[in-house]
DSSP file (Angstrom, degrees, kcal/mol; ACC not computed):
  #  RESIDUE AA STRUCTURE BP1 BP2  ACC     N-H-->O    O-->H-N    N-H-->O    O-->H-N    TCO  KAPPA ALPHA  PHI   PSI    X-CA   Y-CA   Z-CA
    1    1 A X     >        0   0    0      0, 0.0     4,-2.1     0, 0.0    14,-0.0   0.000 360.0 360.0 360.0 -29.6   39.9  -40.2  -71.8
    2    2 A X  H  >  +     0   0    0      2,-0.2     4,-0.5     3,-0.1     5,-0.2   0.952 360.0  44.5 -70.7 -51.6   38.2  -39.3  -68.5
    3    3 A X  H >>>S+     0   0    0      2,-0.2     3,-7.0     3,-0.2     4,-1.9   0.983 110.5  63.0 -69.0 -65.8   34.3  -39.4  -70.5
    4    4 A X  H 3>5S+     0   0    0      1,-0.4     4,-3.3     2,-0.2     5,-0.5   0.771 108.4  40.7 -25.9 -80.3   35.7  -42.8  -72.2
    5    5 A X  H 3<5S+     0   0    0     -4,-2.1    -1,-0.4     2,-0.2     6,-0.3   0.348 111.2  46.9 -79.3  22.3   35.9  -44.2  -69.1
    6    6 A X  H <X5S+     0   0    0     -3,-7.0     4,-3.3    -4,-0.5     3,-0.4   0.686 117.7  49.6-101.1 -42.3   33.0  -43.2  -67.3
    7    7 A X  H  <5S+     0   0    0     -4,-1.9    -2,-0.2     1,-0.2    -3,-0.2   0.739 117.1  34.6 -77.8   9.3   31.1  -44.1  -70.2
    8    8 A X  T  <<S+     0   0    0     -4,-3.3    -1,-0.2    -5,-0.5    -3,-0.2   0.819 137.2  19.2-106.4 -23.2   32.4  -47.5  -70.9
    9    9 A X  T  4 S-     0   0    0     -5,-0.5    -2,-0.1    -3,-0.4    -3,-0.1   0.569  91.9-129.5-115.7  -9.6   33.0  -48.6  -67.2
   10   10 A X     <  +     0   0    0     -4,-3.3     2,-0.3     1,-0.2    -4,-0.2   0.948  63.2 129.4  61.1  60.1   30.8  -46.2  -65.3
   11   11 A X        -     0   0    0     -6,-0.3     2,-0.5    -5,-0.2    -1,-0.2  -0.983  52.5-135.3-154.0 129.4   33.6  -45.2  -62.8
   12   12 A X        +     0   0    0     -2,-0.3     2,-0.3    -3,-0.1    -6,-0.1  -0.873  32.5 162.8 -99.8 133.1   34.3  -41.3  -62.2
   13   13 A X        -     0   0    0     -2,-0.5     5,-0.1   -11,-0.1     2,-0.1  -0.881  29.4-124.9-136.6 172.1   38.0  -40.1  -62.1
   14   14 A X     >  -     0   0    0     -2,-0.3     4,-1.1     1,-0.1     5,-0.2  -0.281  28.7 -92.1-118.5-144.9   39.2  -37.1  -62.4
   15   15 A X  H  > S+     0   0    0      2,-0.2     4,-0.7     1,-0.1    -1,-0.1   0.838 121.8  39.7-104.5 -11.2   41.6  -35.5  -64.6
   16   16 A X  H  > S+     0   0    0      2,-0.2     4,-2.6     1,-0.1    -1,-0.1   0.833 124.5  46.5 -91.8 -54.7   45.2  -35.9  -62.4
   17   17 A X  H  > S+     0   0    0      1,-0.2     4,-1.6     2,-0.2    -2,-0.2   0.760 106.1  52.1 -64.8  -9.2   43.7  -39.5  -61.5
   18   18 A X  H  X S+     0   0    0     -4,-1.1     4,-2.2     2,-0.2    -1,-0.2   0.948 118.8  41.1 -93.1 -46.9   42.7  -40.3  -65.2
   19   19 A X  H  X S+     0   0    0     -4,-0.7     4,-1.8     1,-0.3    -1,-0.2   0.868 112.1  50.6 -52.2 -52.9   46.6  -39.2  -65.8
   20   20 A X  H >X S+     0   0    0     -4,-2.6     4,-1.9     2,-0.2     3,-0.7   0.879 118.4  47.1 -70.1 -63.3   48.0  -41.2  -62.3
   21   21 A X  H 3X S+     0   0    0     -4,-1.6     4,-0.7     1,-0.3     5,-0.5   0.891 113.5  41.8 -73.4 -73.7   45.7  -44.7  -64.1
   22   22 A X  H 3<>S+     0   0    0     -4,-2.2     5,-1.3     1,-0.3     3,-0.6   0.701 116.9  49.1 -65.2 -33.4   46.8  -44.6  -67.5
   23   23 A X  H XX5S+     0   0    0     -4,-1.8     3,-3.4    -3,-0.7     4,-1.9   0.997 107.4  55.2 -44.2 -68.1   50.9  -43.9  -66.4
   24   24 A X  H 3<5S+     0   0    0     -4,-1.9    -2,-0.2    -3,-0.3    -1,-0.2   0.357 105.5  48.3 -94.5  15.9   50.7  -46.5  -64.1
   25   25 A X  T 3<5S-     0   0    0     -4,-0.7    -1,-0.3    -2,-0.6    -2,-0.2   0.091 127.9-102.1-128.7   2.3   49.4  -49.3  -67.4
   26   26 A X  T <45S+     0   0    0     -3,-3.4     2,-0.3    -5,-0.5    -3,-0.3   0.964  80.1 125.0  84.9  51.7   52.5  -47.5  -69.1
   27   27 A X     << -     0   0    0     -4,-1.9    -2,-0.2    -5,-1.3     2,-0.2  -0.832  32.5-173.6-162.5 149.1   51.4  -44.9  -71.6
   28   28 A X        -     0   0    0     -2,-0.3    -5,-0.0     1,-0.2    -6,-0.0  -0.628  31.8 -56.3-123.5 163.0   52.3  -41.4  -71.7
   29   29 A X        -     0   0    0     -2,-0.2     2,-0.2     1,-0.0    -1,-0.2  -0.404  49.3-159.7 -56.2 146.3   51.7  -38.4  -73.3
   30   30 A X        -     0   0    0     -3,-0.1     2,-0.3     3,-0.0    -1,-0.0  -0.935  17.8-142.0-116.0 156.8   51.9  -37.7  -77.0
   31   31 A X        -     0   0    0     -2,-0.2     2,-0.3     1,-0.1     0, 0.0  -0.651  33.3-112.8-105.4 162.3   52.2  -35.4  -79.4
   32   32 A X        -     0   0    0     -2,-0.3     2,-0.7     1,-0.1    -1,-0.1  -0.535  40.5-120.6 -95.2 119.9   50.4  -35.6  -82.9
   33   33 A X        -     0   0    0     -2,-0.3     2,-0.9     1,-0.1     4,-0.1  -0.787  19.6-130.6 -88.6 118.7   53.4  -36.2  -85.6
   34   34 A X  S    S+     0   0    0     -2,-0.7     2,-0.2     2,-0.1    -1,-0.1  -0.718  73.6  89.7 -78.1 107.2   53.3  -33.2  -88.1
   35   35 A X  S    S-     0   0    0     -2,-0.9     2,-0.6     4,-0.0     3,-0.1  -0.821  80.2-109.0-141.0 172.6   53.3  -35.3  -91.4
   36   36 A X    >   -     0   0    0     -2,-0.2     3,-1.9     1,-0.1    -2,-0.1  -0.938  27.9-125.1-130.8 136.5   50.9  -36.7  -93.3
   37   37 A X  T 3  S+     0   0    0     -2,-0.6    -1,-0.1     1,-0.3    -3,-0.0   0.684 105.6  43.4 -55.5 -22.8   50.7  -40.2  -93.1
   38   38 A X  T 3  S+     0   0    0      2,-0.1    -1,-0.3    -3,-0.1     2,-0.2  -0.099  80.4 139.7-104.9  46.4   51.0  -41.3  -97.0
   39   39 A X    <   -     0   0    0     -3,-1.9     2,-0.5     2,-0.0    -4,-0.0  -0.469  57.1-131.4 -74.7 164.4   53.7  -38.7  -97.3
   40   40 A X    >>  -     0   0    0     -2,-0.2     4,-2.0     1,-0.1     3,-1.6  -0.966  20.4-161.2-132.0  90.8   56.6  -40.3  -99.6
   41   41 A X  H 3> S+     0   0    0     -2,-0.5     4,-1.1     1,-0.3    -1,-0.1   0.551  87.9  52.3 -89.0  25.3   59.9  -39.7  -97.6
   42   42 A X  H 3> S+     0   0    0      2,-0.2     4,-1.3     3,-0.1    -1,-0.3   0.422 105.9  48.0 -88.5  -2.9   62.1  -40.2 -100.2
   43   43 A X  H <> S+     0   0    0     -3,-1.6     4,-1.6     2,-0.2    -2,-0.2   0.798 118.2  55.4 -91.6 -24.0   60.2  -37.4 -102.8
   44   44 A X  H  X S+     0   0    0     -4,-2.0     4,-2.2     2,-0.2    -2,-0.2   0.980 112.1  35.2 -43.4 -68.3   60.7  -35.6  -99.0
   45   45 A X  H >X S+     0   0    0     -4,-1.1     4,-1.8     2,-0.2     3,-1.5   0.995 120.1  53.8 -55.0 -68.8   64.5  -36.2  -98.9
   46   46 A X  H >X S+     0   0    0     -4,-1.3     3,-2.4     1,-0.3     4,-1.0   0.709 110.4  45.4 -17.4 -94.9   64.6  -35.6 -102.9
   47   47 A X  H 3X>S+     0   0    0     -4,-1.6     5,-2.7     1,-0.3     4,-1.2   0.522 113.8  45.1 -18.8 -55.9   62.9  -32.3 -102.7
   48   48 A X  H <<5S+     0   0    0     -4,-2.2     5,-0.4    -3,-1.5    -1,-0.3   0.859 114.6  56.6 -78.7 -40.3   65.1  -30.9  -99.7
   49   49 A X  H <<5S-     0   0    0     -3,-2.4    -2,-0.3    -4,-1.8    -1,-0.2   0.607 131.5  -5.0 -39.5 -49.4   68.4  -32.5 -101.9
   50   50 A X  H  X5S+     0   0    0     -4,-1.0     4,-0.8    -5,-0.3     3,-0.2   0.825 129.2  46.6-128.0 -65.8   67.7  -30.5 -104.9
   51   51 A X  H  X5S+     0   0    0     -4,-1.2     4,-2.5     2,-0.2     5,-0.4   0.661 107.8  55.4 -87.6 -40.8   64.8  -28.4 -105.2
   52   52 A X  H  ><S+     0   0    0     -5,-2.7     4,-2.3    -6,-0.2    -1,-0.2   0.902 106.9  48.1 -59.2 -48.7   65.0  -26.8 -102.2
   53   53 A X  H  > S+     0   0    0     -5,-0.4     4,-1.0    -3,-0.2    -2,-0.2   0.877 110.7  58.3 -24.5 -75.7   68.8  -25.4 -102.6
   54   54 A X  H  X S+     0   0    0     -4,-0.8     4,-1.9     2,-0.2    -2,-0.2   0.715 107.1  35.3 -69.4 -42.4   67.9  -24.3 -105.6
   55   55 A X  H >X S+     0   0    0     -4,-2.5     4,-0.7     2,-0.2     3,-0.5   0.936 111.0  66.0 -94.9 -35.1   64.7  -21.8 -104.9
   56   56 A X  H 3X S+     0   0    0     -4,-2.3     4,-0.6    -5,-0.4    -2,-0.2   0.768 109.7  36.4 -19.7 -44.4   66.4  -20.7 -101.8
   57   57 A X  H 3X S+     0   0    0     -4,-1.0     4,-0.5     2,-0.2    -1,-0.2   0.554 112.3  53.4 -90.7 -17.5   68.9  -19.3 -104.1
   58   58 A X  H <X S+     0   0    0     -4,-1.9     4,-1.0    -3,-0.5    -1,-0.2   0.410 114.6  46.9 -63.5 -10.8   66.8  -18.2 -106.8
   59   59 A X  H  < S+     0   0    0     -4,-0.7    -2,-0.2     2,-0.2    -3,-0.1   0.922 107.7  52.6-103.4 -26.5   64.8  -16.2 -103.8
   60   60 A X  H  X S+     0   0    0     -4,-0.6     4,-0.7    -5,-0.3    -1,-0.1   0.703 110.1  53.7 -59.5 -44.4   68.0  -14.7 -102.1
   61   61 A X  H  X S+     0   0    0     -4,-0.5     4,-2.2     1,-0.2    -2,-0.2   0.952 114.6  37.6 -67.8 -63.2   69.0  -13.2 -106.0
   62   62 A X  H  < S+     0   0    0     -4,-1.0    -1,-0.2     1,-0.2    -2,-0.2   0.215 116.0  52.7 -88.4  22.4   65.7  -11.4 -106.6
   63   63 A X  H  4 S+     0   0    0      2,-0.1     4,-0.3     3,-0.1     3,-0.2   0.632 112.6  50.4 -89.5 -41.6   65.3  -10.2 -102.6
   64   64 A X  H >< S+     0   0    0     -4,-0.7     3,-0.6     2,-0.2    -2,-0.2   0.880 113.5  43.0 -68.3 -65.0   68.7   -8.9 -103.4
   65   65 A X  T 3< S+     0   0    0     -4,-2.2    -1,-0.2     1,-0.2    -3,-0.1   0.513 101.0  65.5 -52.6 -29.2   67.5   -7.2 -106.5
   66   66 A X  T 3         0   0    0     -3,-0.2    -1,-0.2     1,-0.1    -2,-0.2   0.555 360.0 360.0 -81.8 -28.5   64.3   -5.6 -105.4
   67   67 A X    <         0   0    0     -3,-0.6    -2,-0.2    -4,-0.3    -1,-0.1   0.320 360.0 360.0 -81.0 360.0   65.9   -3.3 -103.0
């Protein structure tokens, strides 16, 4: 953000003021949401509902079995 605005406004700030500006216009840090944005969350929900349960316990049987 600091290069954005020296190159768009030609004003040097530094990286605690860049922080002090952009708090004080109301926006804060964020973190990047791990998803991917045309994820489907009901084939999400589905999947954890059913599918999921299911090879969990298929994986628990042959871990079991292997030893």
């Amino acid at each position: 953000m600091r290069d954005v605005i020296e190159r768009e406004f030609g004003v040097h700030y530094s990286i605690s003021n860049v922080h002090a500006v952009l708090h004080s216009l109301g926006f804060s840090p964020q973190k990047a949401v791990r998803r991917a944005r045309e994820q489907d969350a009901e084939a999400v929900e589905r999947f954890r509902q059913e599918e999921w349960p299911r090879i969990k316990k298929k994986r628990k049987t042959t871990a079991a079995s292997s030893r």
